[in-house]
C-alpha positions in Angstrom: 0.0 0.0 0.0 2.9 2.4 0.8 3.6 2.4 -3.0 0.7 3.2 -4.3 0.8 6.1 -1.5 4.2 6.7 -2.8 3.0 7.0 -6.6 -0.3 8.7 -6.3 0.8 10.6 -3.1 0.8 13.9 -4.7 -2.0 14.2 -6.7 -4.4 16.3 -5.6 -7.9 15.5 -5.8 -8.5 18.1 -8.3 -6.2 16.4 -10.4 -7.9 12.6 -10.3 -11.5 14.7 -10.8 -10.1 16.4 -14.3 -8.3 12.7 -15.0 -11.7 11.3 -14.5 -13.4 13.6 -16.4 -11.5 13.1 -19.1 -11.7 9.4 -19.0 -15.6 9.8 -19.1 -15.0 11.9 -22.1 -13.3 9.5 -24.1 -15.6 7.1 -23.3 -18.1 9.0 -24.1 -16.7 9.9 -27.2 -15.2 6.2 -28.4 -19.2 5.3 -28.0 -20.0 7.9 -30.4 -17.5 6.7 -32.5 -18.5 3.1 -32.3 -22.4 3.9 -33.1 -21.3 6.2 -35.7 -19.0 3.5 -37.6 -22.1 0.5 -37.1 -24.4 2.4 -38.5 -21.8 3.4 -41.6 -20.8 -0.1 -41.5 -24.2 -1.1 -41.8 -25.6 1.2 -44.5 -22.8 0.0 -46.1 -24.0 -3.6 -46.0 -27.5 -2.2 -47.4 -26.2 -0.4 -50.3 -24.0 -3.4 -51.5 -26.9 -6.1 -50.9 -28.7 -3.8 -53.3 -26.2 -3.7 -55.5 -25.5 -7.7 -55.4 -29.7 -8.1 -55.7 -29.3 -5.8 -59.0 -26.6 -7.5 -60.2 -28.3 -10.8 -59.6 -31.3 -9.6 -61.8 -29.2 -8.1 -64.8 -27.3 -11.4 -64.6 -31.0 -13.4 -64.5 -32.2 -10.3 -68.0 -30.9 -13.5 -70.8 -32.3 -16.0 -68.9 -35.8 -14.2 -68.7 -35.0 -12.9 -72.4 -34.8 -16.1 -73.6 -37.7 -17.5 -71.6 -39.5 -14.5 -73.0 -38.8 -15.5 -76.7 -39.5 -19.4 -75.9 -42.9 -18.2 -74.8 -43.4 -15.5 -77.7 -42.6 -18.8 -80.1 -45.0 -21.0 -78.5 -47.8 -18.3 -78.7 -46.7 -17.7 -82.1 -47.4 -21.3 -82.9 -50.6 -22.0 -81.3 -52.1 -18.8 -83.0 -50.9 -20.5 -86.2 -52.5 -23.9 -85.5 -55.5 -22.0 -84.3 -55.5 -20.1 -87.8 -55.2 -23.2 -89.9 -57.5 -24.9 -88.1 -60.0 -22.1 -88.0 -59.4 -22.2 -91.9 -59.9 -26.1 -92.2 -63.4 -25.2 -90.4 -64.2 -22.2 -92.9 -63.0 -24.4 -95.8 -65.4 -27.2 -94.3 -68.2 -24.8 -93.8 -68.2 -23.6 -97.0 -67.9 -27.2 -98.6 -71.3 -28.0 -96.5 -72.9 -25.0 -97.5 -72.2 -25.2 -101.1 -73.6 -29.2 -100.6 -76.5 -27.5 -99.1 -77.4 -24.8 -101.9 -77.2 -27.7 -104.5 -79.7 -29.8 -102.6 -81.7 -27.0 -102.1 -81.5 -25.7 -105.8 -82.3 -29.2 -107.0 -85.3 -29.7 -104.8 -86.2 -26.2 -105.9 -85.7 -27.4 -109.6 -87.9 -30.7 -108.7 -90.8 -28.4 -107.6 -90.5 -26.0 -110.5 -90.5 -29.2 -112.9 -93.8 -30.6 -111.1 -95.5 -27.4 -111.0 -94.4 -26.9 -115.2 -95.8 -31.3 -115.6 -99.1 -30.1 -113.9 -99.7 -27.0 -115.1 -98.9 -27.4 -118.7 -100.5 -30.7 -119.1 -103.8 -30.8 -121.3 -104.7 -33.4 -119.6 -104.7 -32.1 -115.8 -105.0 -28.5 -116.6 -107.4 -28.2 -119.6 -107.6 -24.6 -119.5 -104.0 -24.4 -119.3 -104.3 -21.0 -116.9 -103.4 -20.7 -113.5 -105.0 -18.3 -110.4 -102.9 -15.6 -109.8 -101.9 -17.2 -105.9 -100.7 -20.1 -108.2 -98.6 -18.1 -110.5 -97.3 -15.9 -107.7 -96.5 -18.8 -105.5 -94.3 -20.3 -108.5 -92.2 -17.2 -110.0 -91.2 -16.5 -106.0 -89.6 -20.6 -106.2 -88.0 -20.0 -109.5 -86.4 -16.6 -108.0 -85.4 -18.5 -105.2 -84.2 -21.2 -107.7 -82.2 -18.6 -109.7 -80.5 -17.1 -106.6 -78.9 -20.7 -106.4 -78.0 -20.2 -109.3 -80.0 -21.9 -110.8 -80.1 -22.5 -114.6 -80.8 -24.5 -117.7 -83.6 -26.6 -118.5 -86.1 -24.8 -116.5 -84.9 -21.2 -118.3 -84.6 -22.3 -121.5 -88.1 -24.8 -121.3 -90.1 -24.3 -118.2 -90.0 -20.2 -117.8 -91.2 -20.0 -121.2 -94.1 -22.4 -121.1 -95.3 -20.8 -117.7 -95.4 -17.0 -119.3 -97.5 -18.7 -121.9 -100.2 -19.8 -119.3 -103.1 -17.3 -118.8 -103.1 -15.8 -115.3 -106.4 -15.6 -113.7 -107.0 -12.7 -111.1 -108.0 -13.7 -107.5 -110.5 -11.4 -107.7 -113.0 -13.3 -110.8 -113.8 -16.1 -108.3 -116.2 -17.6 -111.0 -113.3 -18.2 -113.6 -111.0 -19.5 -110.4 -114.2 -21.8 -109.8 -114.4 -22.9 -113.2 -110.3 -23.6 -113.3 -110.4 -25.7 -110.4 -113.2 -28.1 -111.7 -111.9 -28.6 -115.0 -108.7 -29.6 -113.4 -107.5 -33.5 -112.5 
């Protein structure tokens, strides 16, 4: 103990106060310093895991690129398949449609060629006239007939043996009644 007297024997207290003081001081201070580097240190360590996160992305930009183009491609293809096959169907439907005008033109045709056998006939048709409902009911079947485009024996044979038959007006019901009894 006497040499620790000896040593710090002539300080005064004044002396240990300020020492102490100044020990708080640079405590204080290396604290502030401390906090101050962490937190540098530390925003630091946020702005390069940015950084590394971009760089990861930009290095990930062909990958996605390419993924990008592989998905363009496969679009590109099914739209193509989709427009073929939506062709196929068109070229289908218009097969079926031009089946259906013929059958329609032909039953059309069959009609036209009964009503021209019936009418025309001497023997079923004496007065070889027609009412007006009659002759009305057949030129709207032959325009039907034409709009299928329709053509041949019935213009060149039946039109003109059906302008030739006398039309009788709706309206002279005696001659209608005397039409419909001489017919078979």
């Amino acid at each position: 103990m006497d040499a620790v007297i000896e040593t710090f024997g002539g300080l005064e207290v004044a002396t240990v106060i300020v020492f102490c003081a100044a020990l708080f001081a640079i405590w204080k201070l290396y604290r502030k310093a401390k906090k101050y580097i962490i937190e540098q240190y530390q925003r630091e360590e946020e702005k390069d895991a940015k950084i590394q996160k971009c760089l990861d992305q930009i290095a990930m930009y062909p990958k996605w690129r390419q993924q990008s183009i592989d998905m363009q491609k496969k679009f590109t293809e099914d739209i193509k398949h989709l427009t073929d096959t939506q062709k196929e169907n068109i070229r289908r439907m218009e097969e079926i449609e031009k089946a259906n005008r013929k059958r329609k033109r032909n039953e059309l045709r069959e009609r036209l060629l009964q009503s021209y056998r019936y009418f025309t006939s001497k023997e079923k048709n004496p007065l070889l006239a027609w009412s007006e409902m009659e002759s009305d009911s057949f030129w709207k079947i032959f325009k039907d007939y034409e709009d299928l485009d329709g053509d041949g024996y019935v213009h060149s044979e039946v039109q003109p043996a059906m302008n030739s038959l006398e039309v009788i007006p709706m309206h002279e019901t005696e001659r209608i009644s005397e039409l419909m009894q001489s017919r078979k």
